[in-house]
C-alpha positions as CSV (number, residue, x, y, z in Angstrom):
1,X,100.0,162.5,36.1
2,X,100.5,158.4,35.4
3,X,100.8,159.5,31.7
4,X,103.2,161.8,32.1
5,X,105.8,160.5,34.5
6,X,105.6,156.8,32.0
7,X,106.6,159.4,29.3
8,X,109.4,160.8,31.4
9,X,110.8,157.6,32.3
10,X,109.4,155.9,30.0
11,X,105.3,142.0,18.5
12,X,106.2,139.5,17.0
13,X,105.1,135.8,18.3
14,X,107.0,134.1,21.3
15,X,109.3,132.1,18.4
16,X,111.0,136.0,17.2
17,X,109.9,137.8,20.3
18,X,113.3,135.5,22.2
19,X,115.5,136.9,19.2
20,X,114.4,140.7,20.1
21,X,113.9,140.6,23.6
22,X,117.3,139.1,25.1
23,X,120.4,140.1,23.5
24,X,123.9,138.0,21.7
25,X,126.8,140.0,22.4
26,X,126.8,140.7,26.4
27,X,129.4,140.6,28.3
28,X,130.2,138.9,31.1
29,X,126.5,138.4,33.2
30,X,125.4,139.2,36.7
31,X,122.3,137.5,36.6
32,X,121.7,133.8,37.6
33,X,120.8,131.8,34.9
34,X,117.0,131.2,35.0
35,X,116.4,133.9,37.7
36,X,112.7,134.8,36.7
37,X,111.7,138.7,36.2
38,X,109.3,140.8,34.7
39,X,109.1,143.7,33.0
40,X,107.8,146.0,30.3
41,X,108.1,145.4,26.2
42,X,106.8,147.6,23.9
43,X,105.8,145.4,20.4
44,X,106.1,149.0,18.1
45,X,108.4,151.8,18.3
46,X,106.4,155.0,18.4
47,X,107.4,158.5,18.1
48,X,108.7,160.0,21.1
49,X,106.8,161.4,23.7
50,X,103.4,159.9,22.2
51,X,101.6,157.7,24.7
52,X,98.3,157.8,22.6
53,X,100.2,155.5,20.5
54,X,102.0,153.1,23.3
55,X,101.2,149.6,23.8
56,X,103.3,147.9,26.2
57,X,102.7,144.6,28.0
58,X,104.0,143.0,30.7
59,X,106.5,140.3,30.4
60,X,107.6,137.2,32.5
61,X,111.2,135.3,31.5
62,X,114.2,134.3,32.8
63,X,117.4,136.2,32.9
64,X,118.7,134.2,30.7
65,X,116.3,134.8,27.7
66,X,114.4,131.3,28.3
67,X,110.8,130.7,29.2
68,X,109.5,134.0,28.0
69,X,105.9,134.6,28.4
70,X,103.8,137.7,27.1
71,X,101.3,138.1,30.0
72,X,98.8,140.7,28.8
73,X,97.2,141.6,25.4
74,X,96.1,145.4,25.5
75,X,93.7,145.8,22.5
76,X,95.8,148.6,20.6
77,X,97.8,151.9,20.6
78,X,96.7,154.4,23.3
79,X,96.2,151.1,25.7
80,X,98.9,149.4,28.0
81,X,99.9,147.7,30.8
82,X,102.1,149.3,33.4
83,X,104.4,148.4,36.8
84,X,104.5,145.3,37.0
85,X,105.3,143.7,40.7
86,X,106.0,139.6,41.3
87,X,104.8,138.8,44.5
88,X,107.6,137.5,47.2
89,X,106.7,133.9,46.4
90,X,107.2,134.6,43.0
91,X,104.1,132.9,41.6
92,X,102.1,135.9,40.5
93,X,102.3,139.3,39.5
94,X,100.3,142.5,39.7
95,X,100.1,145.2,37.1
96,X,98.2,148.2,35.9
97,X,96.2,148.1,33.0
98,X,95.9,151.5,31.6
99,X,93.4,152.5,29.1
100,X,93.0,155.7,26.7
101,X,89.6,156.3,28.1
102,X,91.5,157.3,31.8
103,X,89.5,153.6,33.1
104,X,92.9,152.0,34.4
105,X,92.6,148.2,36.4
106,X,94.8,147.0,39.1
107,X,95.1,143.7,38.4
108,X,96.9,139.9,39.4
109,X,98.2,137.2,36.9
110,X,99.6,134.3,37.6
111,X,103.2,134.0,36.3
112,X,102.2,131.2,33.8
113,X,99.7,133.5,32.6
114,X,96.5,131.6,34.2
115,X,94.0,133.1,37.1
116,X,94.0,136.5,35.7
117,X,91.8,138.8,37.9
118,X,90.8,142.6,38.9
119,X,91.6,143.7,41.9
120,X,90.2,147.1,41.4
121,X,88.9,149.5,38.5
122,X,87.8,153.0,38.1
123,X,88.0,156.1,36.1
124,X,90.5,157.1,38.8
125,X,94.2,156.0,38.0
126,X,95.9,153.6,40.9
127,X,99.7,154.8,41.3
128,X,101.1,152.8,44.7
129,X,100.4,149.5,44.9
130,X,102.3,146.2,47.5
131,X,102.3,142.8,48.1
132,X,102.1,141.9,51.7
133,X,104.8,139.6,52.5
134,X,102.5,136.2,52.2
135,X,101.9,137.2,48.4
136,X,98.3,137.1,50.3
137,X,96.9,140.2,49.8
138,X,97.7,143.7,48.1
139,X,97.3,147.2,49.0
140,X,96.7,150.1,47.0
141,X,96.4,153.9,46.7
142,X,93.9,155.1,44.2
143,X,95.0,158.6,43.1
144,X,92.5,160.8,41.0
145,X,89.5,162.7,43.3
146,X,89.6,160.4,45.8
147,X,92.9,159.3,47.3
148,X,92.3,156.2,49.4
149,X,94.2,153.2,51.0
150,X,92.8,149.7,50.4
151,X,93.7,146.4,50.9
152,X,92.2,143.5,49.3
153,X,92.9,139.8,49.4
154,X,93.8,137.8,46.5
155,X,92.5,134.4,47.6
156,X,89.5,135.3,48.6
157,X,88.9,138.1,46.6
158,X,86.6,139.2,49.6
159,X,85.4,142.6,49.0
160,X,88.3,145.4,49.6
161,X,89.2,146.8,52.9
162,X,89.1,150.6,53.6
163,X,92.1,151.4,55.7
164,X,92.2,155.2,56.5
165,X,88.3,155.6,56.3
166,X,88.8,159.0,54.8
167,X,89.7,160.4,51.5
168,X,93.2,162.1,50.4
169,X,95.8,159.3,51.5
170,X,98.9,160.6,49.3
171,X,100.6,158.1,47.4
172,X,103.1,155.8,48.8
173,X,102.1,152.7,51.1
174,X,104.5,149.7,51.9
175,X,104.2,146.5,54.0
176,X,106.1,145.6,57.4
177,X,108.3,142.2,57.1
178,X,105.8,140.7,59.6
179,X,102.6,141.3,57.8
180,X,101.2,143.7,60.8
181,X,101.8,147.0,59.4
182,X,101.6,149.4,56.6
183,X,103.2,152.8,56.5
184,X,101.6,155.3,54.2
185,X,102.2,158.8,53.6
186,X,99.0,161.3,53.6
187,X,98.5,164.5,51.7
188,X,99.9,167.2,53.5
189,X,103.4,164.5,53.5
190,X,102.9,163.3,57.2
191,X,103.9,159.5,57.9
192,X,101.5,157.1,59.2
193,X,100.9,153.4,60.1
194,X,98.2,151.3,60.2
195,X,98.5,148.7,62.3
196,X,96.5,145.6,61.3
197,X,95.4,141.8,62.2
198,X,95.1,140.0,58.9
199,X,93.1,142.6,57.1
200,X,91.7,144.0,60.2
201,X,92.9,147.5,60.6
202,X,93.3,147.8,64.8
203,X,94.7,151.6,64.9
204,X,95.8,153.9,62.7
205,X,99.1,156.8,64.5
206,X,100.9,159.1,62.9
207,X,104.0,158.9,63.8
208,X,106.4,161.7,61.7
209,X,104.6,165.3,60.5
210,X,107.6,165.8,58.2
211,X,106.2,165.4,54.9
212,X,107.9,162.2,53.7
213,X,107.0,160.4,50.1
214,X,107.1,156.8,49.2
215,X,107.8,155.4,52.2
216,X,109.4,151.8,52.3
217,X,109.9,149.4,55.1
218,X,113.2,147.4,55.0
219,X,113.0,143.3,54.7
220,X,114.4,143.1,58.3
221,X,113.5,145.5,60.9
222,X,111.4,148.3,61.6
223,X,113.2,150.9,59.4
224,X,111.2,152.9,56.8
225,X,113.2,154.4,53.7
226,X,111.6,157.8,52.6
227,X,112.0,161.6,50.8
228,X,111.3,163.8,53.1
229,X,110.5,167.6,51.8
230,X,111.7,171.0,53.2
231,X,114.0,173.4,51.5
232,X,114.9,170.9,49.8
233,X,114.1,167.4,48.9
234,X,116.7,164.2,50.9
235,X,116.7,160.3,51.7
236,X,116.3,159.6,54.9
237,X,115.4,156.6,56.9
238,X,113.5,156.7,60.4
239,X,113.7,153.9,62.8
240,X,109.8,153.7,63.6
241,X,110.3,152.4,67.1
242,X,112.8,155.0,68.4
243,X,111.8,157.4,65.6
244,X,115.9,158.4,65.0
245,X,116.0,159.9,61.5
246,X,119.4,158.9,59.6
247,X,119.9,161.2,56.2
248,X,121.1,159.1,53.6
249,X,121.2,161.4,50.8
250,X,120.8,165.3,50.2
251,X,120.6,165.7,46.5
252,X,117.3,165.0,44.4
253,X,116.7,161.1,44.8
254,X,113.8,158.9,43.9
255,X,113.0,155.5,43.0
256,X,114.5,154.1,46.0
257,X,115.1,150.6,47.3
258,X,115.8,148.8,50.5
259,X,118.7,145.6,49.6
260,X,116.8,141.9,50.3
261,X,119.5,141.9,53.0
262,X,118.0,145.3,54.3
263,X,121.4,146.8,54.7
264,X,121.7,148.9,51.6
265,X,119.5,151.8,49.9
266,X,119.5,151.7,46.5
267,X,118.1,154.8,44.5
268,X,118.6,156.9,41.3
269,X,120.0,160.9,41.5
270,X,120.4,163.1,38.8
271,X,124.4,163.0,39.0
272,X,125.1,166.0,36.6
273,X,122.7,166.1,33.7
274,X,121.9,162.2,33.2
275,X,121.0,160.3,36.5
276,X,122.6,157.7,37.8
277,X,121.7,154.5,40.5
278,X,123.3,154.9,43.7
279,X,123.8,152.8,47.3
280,X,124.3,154.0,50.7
281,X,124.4,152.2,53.9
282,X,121.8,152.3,55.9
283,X,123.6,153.9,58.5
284,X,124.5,156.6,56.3
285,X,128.0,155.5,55.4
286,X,129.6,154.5,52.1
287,X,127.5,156.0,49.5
288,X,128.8,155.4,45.5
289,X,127.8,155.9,41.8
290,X,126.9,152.3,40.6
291,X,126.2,153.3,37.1
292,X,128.4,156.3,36.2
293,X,130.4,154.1,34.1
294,X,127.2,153.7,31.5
295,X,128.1,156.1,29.0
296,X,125.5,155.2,25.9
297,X,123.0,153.0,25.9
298,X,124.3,150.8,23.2
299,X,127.4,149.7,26.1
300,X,127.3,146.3,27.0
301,X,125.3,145.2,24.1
302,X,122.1,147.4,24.4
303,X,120.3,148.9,21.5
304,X,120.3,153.0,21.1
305,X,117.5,153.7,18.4
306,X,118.4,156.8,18.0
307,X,121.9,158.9,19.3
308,X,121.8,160.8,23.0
309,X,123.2,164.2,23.2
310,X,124.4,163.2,26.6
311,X,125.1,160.2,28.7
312,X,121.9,157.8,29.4
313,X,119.3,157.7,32.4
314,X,119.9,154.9,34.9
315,X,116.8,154.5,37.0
316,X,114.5,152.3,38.6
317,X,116.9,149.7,40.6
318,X,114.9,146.5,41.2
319,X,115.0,143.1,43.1
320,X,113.7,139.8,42.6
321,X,112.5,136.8,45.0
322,X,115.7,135.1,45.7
323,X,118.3,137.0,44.5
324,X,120.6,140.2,45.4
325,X,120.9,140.7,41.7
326,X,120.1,144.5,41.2
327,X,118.0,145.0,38.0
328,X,117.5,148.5,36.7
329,X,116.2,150.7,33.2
330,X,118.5,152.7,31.2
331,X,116.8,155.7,29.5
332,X,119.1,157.5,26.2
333,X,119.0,160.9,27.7
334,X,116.7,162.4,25.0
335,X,113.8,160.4,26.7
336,X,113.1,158.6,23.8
337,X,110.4,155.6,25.2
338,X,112.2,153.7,22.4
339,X,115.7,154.2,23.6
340,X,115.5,152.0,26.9
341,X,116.3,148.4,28.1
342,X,116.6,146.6,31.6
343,X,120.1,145.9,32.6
344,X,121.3,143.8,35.6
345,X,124.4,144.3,37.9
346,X,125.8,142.6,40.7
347,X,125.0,144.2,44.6
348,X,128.6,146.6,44.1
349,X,127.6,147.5,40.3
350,X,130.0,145.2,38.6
351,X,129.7,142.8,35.9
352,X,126.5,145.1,34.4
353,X,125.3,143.2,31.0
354,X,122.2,144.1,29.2
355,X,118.9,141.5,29.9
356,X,117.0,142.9,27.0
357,X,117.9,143.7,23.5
358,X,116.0,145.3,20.8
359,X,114.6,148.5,19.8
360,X,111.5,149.5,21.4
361,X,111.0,150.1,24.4
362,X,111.8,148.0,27.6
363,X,111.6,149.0,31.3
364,X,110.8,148.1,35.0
365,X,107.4,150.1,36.6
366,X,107.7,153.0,38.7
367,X,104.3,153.1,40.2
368,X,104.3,150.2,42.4
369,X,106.6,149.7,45.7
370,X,108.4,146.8,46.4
């Protein structure tokens, strides 16, 4: 399954790898100059639809195109690193590292590419991982047989803490703003929280049966952001305390994204053919189509390998520490892994410009939560 939704969505030394990776030619940019981020970079383009042949790594600059720094070194086609995730402090950042022999390691870098260390590792894959809002500790979902919920601090790197203390937790886990909870979806889709002290887990309640996926607290208040299943899939969010369910969204959503203000959902739907990134209010109220202006992927200086029969793939709408600049991936529509680059926009989807530029492939994670 983690090979096959990379391929859906799916190098030169530092001196040439500035040239390749950040693009001349933009137009007018949202993104603050010198805002740090990270994402993917594929060094090779390989035939579509191959990920036996993939090497991506993970990759820490500036907006801007200064300071760039490769952070991983997987040893050769078939092997990659995957969803990367800077901490809230913004001084490290935690990744998977996927190998062709199904072993995959969660792991933590720091963002000058010292303290590397492995969080976790196993034959079984790791989809859903978070930071807790100290950039303290992470917690995880391993998916394969065993579908558990751990969290493990990255200080200490005391041994990990079993949170459910049973088997089959369903992907999707996310922090509270105040450190004392994590909500967590299980395998039949019901919504839980664990309520915890440090890494002490003091109760664990269900508190929603609808089956909900990839839940996500908001920055602010108790709200958790999730797709809920039933004839058919839609946003919602539920207000944990008073458990009032507010639809957001009725079509097929996913990748979704609470603002840093915790005001806004952002989130991609398939529009017509191509899918597009979308904001709502959290109340509900004034949704619109951020990106339905993105025609190809060569507009606003990005590089289209090879042509589209259709409009590109918007997905994967990301913040960083510090800044309400919305980051994204845009796919060409034939899903060609080499056909992609990471874009920025302002909060309302104006002034869009390109952040990468060259062609292989370039894109955010889609395993992690924020």
């Amino acid at each position: 399954m983690r090979k096959g939704i990379l391929i859906a969505l799916g190098c030169l030394f530092l001196v040439s790898l500035g040239v390749l990776i950040y693009g001349c030619g933009t137009t007018s940019s949202s993104s603050p100059s010198g805002l740090p981020i990270t994402f993917l970079h594929a060094f090779d383009q390989i035939p579509s639809w191959t990920y036996s042949l993939l090497s991506a790594e993970v990759i820490y600059m500036n907006s801007d195109g200064s300071g760039i720094t490769v952070l991983t070194d997987t040893p050769g086609p078939g092997n990659y690193a995957d969803s990367p995730l800077m901490s809230p402090d913004g001084t490290k950042i935690a990744y998977l590292l996927c190998m062709d022999t199904d072993l995959t390691t969660l792991e933590v870098i720091n963002v000058n590419g010292s303290g590397r260390q492995i969080v976790s590792a196993g034959i079984d894959g790791y989809h859903y991982f978070c930071w807790s809002p100290d950039s303290k500790k992470l917690a995880y979902v391993r998916d394969g047989t065993i579908h558990d919920l751990k969290i493990r601090n990255i200080e200490t790197m005391d041994p990990a803490v079993d949170v459910t203390g049973e088997v089959w937790t369903d992907t999707g886990v996310s922090w509270s703003p105040d450190g004392t909870k994590l909500a967590f979806s299980k395998n039949d889709g019901s919504l839980w929280i664990a309520h915890l002290i440090d890494t002490t887990v003091s109760s664990v309640e269900k508190i929603s049966s609808a089956v909900s996926y990839r839940p996500i607290f908001s920055p602010k208040d108790s709200n958790i952001v999730a797709l809920r299943y039933g004839p058919s899939s839609y946003l919602s969010i539920l207000e944990i305390n008073s458990l009032q369910v507010t639809t957001l969204e009725t079509q097929s959503a996913m990748l979704h994204i609470f603002s840093p203000d915790g005001e806004w959902v952002y989130y991609s739907r398939q529009a017509t053919v191509d899918w597009d990134i979308f904001r709502v209010r959290k109340n509900g109220t004034d949704k619109a189509n951020l990106t339905d202006d993105i025609l190809a992927l060569s507009q606003f200086g990005g590089v289209q390998v090879q042509s589209a029969p259709a409009e590109p793939y918007e997905v994967s709408p990301r913040f960083f520490p510090g800044s309400d600049t919305v980051f994204f991936t845009v796919i060409a529509s034939d899903w060609n892994l080499n056909s992609s680059e990471v874009y920025s926009m302002d909060p309302d989807g104006s002034n869009k410009s390109v952040v990468t530029y060259n062609d292989t492939l370039d894109m955010m994670g889609i395993y992690e939560l924020e």
